[in-house]
N, C-alpha and C positions, 0 to 999 in steps of 0.2 A: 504494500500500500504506500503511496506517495505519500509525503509530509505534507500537514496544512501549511498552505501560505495564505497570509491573510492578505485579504481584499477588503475594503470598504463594504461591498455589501455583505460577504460572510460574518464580517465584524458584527453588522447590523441585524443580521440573522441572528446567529449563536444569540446577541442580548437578549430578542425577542422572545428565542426559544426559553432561553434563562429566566425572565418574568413571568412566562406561562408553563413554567413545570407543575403538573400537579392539577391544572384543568382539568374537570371532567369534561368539558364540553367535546373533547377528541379522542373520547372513550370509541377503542377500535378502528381511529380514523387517523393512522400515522401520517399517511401521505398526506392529508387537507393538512396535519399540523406544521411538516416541514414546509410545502407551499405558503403557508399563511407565513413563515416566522421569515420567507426572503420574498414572499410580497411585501406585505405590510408595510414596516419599516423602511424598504426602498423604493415604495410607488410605482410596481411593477404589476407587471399581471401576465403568470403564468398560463397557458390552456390546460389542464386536462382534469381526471375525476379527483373526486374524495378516494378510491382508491385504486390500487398498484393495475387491479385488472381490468378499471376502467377507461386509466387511462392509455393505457395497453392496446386497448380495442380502440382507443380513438385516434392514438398514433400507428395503427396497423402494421403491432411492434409484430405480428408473424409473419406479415410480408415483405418486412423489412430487417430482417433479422441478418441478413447477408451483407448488406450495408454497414449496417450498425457494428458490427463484428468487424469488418473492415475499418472502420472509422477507430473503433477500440485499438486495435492492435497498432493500426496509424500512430494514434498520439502513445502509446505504450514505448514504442519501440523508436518515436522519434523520425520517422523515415521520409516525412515530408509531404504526404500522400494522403494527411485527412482531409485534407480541403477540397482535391480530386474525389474521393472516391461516395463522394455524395451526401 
């Protein structure tokens, strides 16, 4: 796993997530919690569900799964080639 470097908005993240430890309100709802703690705070707006497999279906992560895999291994390995491979 790569080391955190921090960014202004992770910065802004991680506090958000820090003030709302311990909500119920995202009882079973990990993903709407990490979305909200780097919207929020940075006036962004992510697309997808409240969760992993909704938003899965709306990024039609299985027909894209070739890609994304290439894209991974791209920036993993450094080779120059995420930007190319879609």
């Amino acid at each position: 796993m790569e080391p955190h470097v921090p960014t202004a908005r992770t910065e802004k993240a991680i506090a958000w997530a820090r003030q709302h430890l311990g909500t119920e309100s995202y009882a079973s709802r990990c993903l709407a919690f990490v979305e909200d703690a780097y919207e929020r705070p940075n006036e962004l707006e992510l697309f997808g569900g409240d969760f992993a497999a909704e938003s899965a279906e709306l990024y039609a992560a299985r027909e894209n799964a070739a890609a994304a895999a290439r894209r991974m291994q791209a920036a993993r390995f450094g080779d120059g080639t995420a930007a190319a491979t879609g």
